[in-house]
C-alpha positions in Angstrom: 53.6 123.3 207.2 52.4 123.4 203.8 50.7 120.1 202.2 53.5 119.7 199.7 56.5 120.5 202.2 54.4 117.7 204.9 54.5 115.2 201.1 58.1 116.2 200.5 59.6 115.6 204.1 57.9 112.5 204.9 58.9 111.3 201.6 62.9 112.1 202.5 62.8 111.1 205.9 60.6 108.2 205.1 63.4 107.0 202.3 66.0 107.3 204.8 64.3 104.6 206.8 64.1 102.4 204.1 67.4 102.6 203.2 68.7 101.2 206.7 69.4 97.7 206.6 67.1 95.6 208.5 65.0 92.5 208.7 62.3 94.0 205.8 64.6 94.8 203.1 66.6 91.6 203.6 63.3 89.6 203.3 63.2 91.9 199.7 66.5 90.8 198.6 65.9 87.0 199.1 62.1 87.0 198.2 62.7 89.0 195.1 65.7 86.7 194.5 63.0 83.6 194.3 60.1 85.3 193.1 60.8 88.0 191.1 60.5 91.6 191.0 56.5 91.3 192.2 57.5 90.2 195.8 58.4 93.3 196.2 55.6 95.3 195.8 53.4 92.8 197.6 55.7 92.6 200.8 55.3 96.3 200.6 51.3 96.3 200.5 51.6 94.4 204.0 54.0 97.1 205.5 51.2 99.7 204.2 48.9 98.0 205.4 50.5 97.8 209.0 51.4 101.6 209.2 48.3 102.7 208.1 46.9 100.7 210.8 48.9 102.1 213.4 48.9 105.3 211.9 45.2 105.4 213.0 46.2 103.9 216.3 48.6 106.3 217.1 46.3 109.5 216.9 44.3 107.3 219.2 46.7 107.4 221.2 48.9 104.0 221.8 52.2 105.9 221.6 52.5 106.0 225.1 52.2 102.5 225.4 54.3 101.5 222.5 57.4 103.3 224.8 56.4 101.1 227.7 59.8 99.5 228.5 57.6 95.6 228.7 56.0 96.7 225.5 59.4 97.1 223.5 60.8 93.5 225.6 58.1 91.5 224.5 58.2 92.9 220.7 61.6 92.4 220.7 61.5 88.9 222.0 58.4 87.6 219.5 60.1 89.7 216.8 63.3 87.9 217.3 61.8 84.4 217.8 60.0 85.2 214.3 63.3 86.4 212.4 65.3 83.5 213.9 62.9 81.0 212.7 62.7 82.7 209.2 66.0 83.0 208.9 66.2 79.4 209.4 64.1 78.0 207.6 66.1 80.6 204.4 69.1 79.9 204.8 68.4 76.0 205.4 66.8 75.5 202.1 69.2 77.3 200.6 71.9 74.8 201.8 69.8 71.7 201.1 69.0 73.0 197.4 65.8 72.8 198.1 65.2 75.6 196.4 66.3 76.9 192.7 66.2 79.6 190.3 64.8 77.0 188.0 62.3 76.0 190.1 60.6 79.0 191.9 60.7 80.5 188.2 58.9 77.2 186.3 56.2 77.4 189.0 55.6 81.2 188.7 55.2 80.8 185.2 52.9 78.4 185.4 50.6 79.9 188.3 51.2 83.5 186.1 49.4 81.8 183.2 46.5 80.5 185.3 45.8 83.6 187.6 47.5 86.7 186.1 48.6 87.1 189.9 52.3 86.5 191.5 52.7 83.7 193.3 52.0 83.2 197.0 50.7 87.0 196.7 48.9 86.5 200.5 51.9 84.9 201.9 54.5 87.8 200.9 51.5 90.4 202.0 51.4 88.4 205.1 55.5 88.2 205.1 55.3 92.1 205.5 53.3 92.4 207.7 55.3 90.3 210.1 58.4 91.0 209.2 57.6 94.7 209.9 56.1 94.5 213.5 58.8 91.8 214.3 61.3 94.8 214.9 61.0 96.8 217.9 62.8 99.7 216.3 60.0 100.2 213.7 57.5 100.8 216.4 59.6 103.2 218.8 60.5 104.9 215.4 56.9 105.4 215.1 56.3 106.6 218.5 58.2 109.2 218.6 59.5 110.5 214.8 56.4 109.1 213.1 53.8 110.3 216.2 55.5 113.7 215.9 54.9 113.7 212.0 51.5 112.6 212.7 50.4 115.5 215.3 52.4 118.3 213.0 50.5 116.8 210.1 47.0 116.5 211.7 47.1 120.5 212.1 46.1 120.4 208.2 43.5 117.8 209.3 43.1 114.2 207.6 44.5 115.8 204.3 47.7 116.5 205.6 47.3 113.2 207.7 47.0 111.6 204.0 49.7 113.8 202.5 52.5 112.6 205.4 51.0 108.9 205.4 51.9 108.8 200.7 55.0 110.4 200.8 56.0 108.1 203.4 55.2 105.0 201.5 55.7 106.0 198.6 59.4 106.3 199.6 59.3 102.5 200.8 57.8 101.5 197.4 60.6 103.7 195.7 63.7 102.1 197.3 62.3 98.8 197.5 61.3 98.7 194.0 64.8 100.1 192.8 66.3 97.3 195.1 63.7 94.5 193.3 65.3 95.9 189.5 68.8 96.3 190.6 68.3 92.4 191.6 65.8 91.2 188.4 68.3 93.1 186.1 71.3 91.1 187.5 69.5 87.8 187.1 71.7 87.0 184.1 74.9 86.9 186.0 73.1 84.4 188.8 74.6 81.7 188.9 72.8 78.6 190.9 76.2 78.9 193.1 75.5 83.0 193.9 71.4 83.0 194.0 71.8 79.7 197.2 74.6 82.2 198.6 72.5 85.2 198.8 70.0 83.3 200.3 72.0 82.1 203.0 73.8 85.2 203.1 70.0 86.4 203.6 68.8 84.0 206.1 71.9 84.0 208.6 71.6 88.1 208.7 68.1 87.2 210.1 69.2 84.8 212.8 71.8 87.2 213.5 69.2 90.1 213.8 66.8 88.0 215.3 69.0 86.8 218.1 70.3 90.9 219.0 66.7 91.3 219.2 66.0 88.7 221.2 69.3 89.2 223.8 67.7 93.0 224.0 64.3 91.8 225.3 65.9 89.8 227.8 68.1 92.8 228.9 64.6 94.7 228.7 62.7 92.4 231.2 66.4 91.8 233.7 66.3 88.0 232.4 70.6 88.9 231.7 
């Protein structure tokens, strides 16, 4: 496969992905909600950041642990814990107004002026990160779609390696940049009433998500 058709597919199998719900882009929708568009670029520099990592660990060759049945348990069990407890802690602020447009907007104003950088910019690196490696379907994606893309595009050595590994980010940063407008553009029409709803909205999808998670580790290891 040429360079540009390995660029091309991984970029429209890659924005297919991304366009599933799941824990990552609701984290976009509420950060972004709070923040502003720049949450989601940086919650998208930790999910880099994470498949490039285990890009290079999978031509290492962890696949064939990552399809372990007690591997995919225990991720789905520490993944759900994680997505319970942020969805929590989302969703309860939200209710409690302790969190406002006003507010989250007045202090990254503020920091802007001071630092030229978004605020929390480690935190929402961090966020993706986590949020990423909390579901157990993004690493058996990985192990088999993603470690087949990876040995097709190692026959054009570390360029095409470098070729699948942009067009497949580069389709995350597409869709979740397009998602981070669609929401800053519509910031007119939010009301204080409709920005707490999204959040909860937001933050009970991840308990939700986190608890299937969790009841499928516990199927995984015979606990139910």
């Amino acid at each position: 496969m040429s360079l540009e058709l390995l660029f091309i597919t991984a970029f429209v199998v890659g924005l297919t992905g991304a366009m599933a719900p799941g824990p990552l882009l609701t984290l976009t929708v509420a950060e972004v909600a709070r923040r502003g568009f720049w949450a989601a670029p940086l919650l998208m520099v930790g999910h880099a950041i994470l498949e490039g990592a285990l890009i290079i660990a999978l031509t290492l060759g962890l696949a064939a642990y990552l399809v372990l049945n007690e591997v995919t348990g225990a991720i789905a069990l520490l993944g759900g814990a994680f997505l319970v407890w942020m969805g929590y802690t989302i969703a309860r602020d939200a209710i409690k107004n302790r969190i406002s447009l006003a507010s989250t907007e007045e202090a990254t104003a503020a920091l802007d002026k001071i630092t030229r950088v978004p605020m929390g910019a480690p935190r929402l690196i961090g966020l993706g990160i986590l949020t990423s490696v909390s579901n157990p379907y993004w690493s058996l994606w990985w192990a088999t779609i993603g470690l087949g893309y990876i040995t097709l595009s190692l026959e054009r050595g570390t360029v095409g390696l470098t070729a699948f590994f942009t067009g497949h980010i580069l389709a995350d940063i597409f869709w979740y940049g397009l998602i981070a407008a669609a929401i800053v553009g519509g910031r007119r029409f939010f009301t204080p009433g409709i920005y707490r709803g999204v959040l909860i909205v937001c933050g009970v999808f991840l308990v939700g998500l986190g608890g299937y998670f969790i009841h499928n580790g516990m199927i995984r290891f015979g606990l139910i």
